[in-house]
N, C-alpha and C positions, 0 to 999 in steps of 0.2 A: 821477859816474863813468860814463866811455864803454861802452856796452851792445856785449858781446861778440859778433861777428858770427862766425857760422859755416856750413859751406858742407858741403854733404851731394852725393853721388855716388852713382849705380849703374853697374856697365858686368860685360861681359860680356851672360853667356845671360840671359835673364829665371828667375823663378821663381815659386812663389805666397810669400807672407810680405816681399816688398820693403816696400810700401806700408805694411803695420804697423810696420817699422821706421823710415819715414819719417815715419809721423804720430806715431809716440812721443818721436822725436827735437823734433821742434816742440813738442809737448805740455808736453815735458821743461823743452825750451830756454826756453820762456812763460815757465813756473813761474819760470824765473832769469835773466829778463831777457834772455834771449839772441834774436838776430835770427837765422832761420834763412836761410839762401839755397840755392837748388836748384840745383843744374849742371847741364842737361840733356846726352844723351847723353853720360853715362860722361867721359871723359879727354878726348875728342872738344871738350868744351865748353871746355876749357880751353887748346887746342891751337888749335883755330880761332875762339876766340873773340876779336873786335876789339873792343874797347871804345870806339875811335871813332865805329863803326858802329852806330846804334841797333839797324837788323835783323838786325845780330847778338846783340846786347843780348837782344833779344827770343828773337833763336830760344835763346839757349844758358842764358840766367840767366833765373831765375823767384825771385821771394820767394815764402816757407812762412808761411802764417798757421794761425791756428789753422781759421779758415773752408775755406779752400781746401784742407785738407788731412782736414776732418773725416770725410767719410763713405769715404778711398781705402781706407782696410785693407778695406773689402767684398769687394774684387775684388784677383784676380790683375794680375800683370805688374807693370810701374814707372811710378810718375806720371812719371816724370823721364826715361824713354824711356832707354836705354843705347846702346854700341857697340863695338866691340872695338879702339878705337885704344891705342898702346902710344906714348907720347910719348917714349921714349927709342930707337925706330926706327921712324921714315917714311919710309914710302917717295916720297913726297913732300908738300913743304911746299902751305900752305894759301894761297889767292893773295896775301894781304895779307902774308903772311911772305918770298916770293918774292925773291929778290937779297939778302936777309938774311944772316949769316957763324949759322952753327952747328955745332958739331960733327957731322962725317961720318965714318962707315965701311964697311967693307963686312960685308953678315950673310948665310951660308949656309944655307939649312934645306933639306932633302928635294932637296939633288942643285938648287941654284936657289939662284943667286949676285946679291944684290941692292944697291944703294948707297941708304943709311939715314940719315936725320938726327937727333940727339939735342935735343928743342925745349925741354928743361928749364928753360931758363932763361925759356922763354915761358910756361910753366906757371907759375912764380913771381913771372915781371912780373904774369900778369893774377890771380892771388889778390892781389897786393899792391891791384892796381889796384882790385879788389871791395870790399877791405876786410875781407878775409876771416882771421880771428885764427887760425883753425883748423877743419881740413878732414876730414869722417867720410867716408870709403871702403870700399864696399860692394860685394864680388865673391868670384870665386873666385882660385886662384891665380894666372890672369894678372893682373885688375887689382890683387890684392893685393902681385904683385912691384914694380910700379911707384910702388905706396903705401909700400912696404920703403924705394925708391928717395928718395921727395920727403923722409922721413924724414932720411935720410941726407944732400939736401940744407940740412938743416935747418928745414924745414917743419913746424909739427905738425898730426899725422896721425895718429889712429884707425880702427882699421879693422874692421868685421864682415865674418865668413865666409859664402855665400852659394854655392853651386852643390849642385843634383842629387845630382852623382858623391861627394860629401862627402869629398872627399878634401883638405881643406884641412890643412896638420898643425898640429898645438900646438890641436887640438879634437878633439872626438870627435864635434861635427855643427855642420852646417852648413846652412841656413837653405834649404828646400825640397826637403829629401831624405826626409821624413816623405810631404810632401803626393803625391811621385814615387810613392814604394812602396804608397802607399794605391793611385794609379789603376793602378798596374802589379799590383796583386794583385786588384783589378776586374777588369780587363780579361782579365788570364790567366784565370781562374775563369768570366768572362762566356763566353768564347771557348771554352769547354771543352765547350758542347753541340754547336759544330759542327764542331771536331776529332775529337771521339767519335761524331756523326751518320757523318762520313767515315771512320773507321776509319781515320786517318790520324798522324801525328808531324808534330806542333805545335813549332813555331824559333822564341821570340820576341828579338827583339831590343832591349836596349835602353844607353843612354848611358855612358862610361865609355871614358873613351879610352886613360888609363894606370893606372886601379884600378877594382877590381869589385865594388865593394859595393851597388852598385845590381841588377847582375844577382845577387848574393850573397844582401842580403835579400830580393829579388824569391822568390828559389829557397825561401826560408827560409821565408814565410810560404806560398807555396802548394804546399809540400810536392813539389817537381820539381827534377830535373840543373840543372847549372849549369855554365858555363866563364867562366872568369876571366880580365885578362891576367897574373893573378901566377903560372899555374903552365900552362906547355906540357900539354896533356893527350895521349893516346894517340889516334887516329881510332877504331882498331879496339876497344878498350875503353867506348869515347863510344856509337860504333855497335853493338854487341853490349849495353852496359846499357838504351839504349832501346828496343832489339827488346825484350827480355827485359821491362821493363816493358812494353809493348803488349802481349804474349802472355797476364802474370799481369793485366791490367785487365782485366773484364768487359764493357768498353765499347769494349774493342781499340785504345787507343789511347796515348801518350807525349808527353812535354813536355820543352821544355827552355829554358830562357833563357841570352845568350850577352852578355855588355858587349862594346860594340862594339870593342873593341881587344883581343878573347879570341883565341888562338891553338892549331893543335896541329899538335904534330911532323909537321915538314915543310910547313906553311902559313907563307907571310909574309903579314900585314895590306898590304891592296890600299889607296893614295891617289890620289887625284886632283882635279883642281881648283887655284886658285891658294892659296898659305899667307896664312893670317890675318894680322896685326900682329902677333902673338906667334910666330908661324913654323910655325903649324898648319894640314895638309889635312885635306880631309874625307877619311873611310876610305869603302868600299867596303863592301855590307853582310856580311859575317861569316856573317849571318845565310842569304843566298841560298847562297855559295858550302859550307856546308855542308849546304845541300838539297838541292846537285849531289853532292856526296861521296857523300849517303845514296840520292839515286837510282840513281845508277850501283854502288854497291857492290852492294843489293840489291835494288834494283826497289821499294822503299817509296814509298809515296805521302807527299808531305807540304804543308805548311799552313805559308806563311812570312808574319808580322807583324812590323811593327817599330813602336815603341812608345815611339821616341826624345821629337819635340817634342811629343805629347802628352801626356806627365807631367809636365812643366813648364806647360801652361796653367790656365787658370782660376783657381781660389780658393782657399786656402791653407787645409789640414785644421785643426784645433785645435790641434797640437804647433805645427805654424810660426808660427800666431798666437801662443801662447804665448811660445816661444822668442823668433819676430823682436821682441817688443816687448819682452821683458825685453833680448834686446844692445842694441835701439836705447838705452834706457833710462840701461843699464850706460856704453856709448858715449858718453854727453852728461854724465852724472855726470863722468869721465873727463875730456872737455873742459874742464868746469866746474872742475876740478880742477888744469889747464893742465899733463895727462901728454901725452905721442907718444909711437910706436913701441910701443901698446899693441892687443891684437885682444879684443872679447867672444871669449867661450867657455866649451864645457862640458869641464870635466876633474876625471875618475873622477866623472860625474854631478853635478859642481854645478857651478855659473855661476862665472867667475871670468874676469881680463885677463889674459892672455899677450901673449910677446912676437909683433908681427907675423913670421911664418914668413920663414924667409933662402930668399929662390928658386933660389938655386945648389942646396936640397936635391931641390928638385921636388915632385911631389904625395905626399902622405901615402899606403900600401899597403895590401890589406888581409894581416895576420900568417895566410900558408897553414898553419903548423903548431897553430892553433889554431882558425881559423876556418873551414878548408877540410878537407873531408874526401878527399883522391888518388884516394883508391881507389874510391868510390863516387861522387865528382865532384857532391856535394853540399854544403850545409854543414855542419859538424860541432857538433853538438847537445848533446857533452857536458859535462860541467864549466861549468858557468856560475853554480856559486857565488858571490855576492861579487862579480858583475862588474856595473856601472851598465848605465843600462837601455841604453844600446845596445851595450852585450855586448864590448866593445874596450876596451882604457885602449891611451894611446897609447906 
């Protein structure tokens, strides 16, 4: 009986916990005969990858052994390197595909009118060509839309949830959003003797472009304000609760963290830059332009951080290791089982396969009438009876 070849992905942002789910997948895949094969960077490898071409061979496919893969869960980031390509719009083809027929259209994002290639049919020539049975993809909602997609083309395809912002839906987490909140509640706390030295309002900023639960739990564990993007907040309320804390601290001093797509009456979120593969700017920090609000309003002095990429480096707390190697785990059973269109995941606290998310829904929210407090621009702390540990069913 021919040994089941399978082909593992990462793309998007990096995180801590990739690597454990890549060496559990092999670990896994041993145990049952299964051949691993690595894509490097994300969608990217599949998209430009020429199988003519040795050094493309090289640059974009790598086999998974049990050796070469033994000692990566130590460290952060991805053995397999990622990237943000979205193979169902190119902006342009890769030179080996050049004069090729594929479907074209045209895609609008942010006011920036672009002509876009669909290479899907090149992503399935070259796993044919790999020998690839079936394909474990590893990201957040943009690569996981495109894995919804290969599905659809009839590929099979598993998928695990991966991003910071945990906003993946049909889970309640997602694979380095522990290890985020750990350095993000360091660092606000570490930071705290020299915004208190200064007598000053501390802004920190951190990730989250269309949900907030990264600046949410941030706010939660270090007991400080918070602005969301799920709920327009009031300036003068914002500004008036911080003064008010700085006066009641004995150290004369306030905090506040902001997801970087947090907005309040009468601000629009600042972009710029050119849009990603998935049709995304980078924003503008949030975080400065309401250090200018609170300067000019009342002469406050303040202390602005942002705290974006460096809660995503380095080495994945014990929750990601935990978690990333039980979905890689779940994900290869899964294979071995020859499902698609399935995602690891945790729902109401246990582990379990859900359907990959429909990206026509977009990212998962956080629920403001339970998890948000309006009025004091906090989180809301009550009632959490009954609810898995991370305090949300979906």
């Amino acid at each position: 009986m021919a040994k089941k070849r399978i082909g593992i992905l990462t793309g998007g942002g990096d995180v801590p916990g990739l690597n454990s789910i890549i060496k559990s997948v092999v670990y896994r895949g041993y145990e049952h005969g299964c051949e691993v094969t690595g894509i490097r960077r994300g969608w990217e490898g599949l998209t430009h990858l020429d199988l003519s071409n040795p050094e493309s061979k090289a640059r974009y496919v790598l086999p998974l052994t049990r050796e070469n893969t033994r000692t990566i869960d130590r460290t952060g980031g991805t053995f397999l390197h990622s990237s943000r390509t979205n193979p169902s719009k190119m902006k342009k083809l890769p030179k080996h595909l050049e004069g090729k027929e594929f479907p074209a259209a045209r895609s609008t994002k942010g006011g920036e009118t672009t002509n876009v290639y669909d290479v899907s049919k090149q992503v399935l020539a070259n796993l044919e060509g790999l020998g690839i049975d079936q394909l474990i993809a590893i990201g957040g909602d943009d690569t996981l839309s495109y894995a919804a997609r290969l599905h659809q083309l009839g590929s099979k395809v598993i998928a695990i949830p991966k991003t910071m912002d945990n906003d993946v839906r049909n889970t309640e987490y997602c694979i380095g959003f522990s290890t985020a909140m750990t350095r993000a509640m360091a660092a606000i706390e570490r930071q705290r003797t020299t915004i208190g030295s200064h007598e000053r309002i501390g802004i920190f900023r951190v990730f989250g472009r269309d949900a907030g639960f990264t600046a949410l739990y941030a706010a939660w564990v270090t007991s400080i304000r918070c602005l969301i993007p799920e709920h327009k907040a009031n300036l003068d309320q914002l500004i008036s609760l911080l003064r008010e804390d700085k006066r009641k601290n004995p150290s004369n001093y306030a905090l506040v963290v902001l997801s970087e797509g947090a907005q309040w009456e009468g601000y629009q979120v600042q972009e710029y830059g050119e849009p990603d593969a998935y049709g995304h700017r980078k924003k503008a920090s949030v975080a400065e332009s309401l250090s200018d609000e609170i300067k000019k309003r009342t002469g406050e002095e303040t202390i602005v951080s942002d705290l974006t990429y460096d809660l995503r480096s380095g080495d994945p707390d014990f929750i990601d290791k935990l978690v990333a190697s039980t979905y890689g785990t779940m994900a290869l059973d899964a294979v071995v089982e020859g499902q698609s269109g399935l995602m690891s995941a945790l729902v109401d606290g246990k582990y379990d396969l859900v359907p990959i998310p429909d990206p026509k829904l977009g990212p998962r929210h956080v629920d403001v009438a339970t998890m948000y407090d309006v009025s004091r621009l906090r989180p809301n702390y009550a009632n959490k009876r009954g609810l898995p540990v991370f305090l949300n069913r979906l």
